[in-house]
Backbone bond lengths (Angstrom), bond angles and torsions (degrees), N, CA, C in turn:
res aa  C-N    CA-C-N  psi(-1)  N-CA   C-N-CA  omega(-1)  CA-C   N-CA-C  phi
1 X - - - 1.451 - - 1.519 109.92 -
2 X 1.129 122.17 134.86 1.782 133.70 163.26 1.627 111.08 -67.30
3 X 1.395 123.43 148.18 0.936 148.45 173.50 1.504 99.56 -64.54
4 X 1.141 110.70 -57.85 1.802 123.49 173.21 1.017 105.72 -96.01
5 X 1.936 101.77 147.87 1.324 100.35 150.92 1.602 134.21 -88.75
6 X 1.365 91.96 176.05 1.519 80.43 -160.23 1.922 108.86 -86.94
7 X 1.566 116.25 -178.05 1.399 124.41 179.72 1.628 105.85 -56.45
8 X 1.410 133.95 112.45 1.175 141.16 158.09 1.346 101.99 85.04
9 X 1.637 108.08 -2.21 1.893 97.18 -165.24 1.439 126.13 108.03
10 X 1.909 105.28 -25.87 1.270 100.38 -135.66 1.707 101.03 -131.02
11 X 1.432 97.25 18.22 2.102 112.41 -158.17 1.749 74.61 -145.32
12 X 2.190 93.96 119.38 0.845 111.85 171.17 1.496 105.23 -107.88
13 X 1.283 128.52 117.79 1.721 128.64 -173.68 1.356 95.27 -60.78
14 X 0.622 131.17 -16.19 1.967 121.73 -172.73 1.272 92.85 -91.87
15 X 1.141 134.65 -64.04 1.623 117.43 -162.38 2.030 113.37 -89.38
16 X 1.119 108.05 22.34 1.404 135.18 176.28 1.278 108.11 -102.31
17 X 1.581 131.54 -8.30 1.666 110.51 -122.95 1.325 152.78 -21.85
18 X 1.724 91.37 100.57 1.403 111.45 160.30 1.621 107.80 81.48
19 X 1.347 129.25 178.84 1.467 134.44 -160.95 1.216 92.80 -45.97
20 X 1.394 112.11 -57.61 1.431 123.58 -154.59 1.731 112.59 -38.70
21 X 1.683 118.32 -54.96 1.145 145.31 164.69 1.774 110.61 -35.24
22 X 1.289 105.25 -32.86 1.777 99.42 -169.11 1.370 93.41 -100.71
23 X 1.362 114.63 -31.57 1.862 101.06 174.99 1.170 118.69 -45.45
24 X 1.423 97.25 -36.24 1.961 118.69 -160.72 1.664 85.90 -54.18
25 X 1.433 103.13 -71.33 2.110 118.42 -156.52 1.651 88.58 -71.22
26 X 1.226 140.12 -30.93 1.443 114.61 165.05 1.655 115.93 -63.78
27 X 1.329 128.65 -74.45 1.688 123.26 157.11 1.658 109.73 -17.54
28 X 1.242 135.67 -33.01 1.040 119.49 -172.30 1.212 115.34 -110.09
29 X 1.351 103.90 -7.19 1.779 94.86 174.21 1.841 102.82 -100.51
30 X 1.357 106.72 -29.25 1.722 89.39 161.53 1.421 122.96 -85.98
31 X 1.144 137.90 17.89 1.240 151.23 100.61 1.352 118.88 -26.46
32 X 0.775 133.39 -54.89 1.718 131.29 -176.64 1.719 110.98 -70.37
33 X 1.459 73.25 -45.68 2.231 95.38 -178.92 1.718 100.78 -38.40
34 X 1.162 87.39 -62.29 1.315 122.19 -159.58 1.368 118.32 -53.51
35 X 1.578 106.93 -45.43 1.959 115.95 165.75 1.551 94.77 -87.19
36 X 0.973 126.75 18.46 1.576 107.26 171.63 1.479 87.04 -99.89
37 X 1.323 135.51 -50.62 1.243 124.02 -141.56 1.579 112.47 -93.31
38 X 1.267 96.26 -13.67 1.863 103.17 156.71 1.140 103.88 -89.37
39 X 1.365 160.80 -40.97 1.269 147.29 144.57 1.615 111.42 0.96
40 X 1.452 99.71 -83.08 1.134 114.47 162.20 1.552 131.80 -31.03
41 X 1.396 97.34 -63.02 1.864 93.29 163.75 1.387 122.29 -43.49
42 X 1.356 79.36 -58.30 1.948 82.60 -174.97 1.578 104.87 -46.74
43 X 1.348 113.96 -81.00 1.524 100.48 -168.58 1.106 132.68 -33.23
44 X 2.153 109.07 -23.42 1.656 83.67 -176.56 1.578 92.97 -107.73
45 X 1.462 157.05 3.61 1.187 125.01 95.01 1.639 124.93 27.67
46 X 0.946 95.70 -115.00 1.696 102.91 169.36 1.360 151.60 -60.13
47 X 1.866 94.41 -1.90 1.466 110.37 132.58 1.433 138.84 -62.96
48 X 1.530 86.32 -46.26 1.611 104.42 171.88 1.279 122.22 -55.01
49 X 1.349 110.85 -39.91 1.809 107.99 179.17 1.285 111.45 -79.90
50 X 1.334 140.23 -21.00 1.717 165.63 -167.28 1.178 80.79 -73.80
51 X 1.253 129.22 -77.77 1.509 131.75 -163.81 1.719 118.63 -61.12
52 X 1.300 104.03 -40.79 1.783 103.93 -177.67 1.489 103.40 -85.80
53 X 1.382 111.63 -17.22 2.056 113.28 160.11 1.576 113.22 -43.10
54 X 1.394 95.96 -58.56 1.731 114.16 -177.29 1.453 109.04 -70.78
55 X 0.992 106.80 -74.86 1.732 101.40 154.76 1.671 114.92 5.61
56 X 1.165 105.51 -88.52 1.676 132.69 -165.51 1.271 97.85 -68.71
57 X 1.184 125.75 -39.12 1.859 131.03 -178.91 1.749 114.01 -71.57
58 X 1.394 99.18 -14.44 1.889 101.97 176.86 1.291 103.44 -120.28
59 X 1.403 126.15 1.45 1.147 114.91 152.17 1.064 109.20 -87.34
60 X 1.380 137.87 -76.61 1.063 106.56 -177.41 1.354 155.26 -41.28
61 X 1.332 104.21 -7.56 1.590 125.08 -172.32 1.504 101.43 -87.78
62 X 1.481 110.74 -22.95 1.584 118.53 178.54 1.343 112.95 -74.99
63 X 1.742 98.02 -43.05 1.281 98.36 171.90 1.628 144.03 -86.36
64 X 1.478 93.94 14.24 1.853 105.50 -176.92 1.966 80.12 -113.30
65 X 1.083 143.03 -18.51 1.317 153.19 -147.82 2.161 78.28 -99.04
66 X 1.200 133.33 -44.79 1.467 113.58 -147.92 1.852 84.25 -115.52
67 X 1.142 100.35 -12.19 1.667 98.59 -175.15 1.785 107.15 -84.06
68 X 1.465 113.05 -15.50 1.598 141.12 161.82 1.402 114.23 -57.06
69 X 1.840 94.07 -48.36 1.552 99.08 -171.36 1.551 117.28 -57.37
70 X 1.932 80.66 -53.43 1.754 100.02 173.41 1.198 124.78 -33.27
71 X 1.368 119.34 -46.73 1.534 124.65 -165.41 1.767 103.43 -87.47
72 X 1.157 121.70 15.38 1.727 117.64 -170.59 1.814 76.59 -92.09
73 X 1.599 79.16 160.58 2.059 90.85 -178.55 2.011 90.04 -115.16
74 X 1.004 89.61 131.46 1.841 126.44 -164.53 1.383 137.10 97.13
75 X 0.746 87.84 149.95 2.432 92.38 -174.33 1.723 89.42 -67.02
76 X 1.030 110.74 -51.62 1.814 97.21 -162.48 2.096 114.55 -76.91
77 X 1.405 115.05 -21.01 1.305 114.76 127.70 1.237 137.58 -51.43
78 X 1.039 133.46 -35.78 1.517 129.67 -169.10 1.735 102.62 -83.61
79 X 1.697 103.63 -53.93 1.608 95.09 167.24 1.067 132.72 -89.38
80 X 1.353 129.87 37.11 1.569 144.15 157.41 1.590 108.36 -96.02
81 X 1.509 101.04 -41.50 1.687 104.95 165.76 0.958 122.95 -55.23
82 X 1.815 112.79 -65.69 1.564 114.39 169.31 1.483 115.71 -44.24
83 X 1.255 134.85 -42.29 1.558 140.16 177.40 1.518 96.45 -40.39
84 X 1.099 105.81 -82.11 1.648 118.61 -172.97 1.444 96.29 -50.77
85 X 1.882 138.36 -88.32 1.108 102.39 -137.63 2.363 108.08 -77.62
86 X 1.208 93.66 26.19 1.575 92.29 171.96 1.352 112.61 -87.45
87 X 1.634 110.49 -24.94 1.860 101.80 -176.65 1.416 96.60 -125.56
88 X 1.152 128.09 30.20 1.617 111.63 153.13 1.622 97.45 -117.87
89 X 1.891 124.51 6.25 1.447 104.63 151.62 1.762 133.92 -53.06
90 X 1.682 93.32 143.38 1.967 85.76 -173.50 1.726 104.91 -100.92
91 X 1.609 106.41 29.25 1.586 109.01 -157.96 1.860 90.95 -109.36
92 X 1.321 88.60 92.37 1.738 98.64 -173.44 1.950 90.67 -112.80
93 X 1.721 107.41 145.39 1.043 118.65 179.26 1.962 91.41 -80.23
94 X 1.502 105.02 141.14 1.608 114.83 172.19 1.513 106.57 -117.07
């Protein structure tokens, strides 16, 4: 029997050899931790920019879409345009 217990229960220093052996599987399991959780960053990272792409891509599309309207010749054209391109925008606050 050990004086201590061991890491998780489940890391016997004798068949590891010795401290040295559990440093190793500790370094390597926060090592693992560790590329998981930038893994992780990254993806949502690069969700984040995916999303403010689209974002910026329906605004602007709204806004060359009402700057269209502007340029039609009559008031009752221009706000039949604006009507339409105001509710077939997909630029909803979430």
């Amino acid at each position: 029997m050990h004086a201590f217990p061991t890491p998780l229960g489940l890391v016997d220093p004798a068949r590891l050899g010795g401290a040295r052996g559990v440093h190793a599987l500790l370094w390597s399991l926060s090592a693992v931790a560790t590329l998981g959780l930038l893994l992780s960053l990254t993806l949502v990272v690069q969700n984040i920019v995916r999303q403010a792409g689209l974002r910026h891509a329906a605004s602007a599309a709204q806004t060359d879409a009402l700057w269209r309207c502007n340029a039609l010749p009559g008031r009752d054209a221009r706000d039949d345009c604006r009507r339409v391109a105001s509710s077939t925008t997909p630029l909803k606050a979430n």
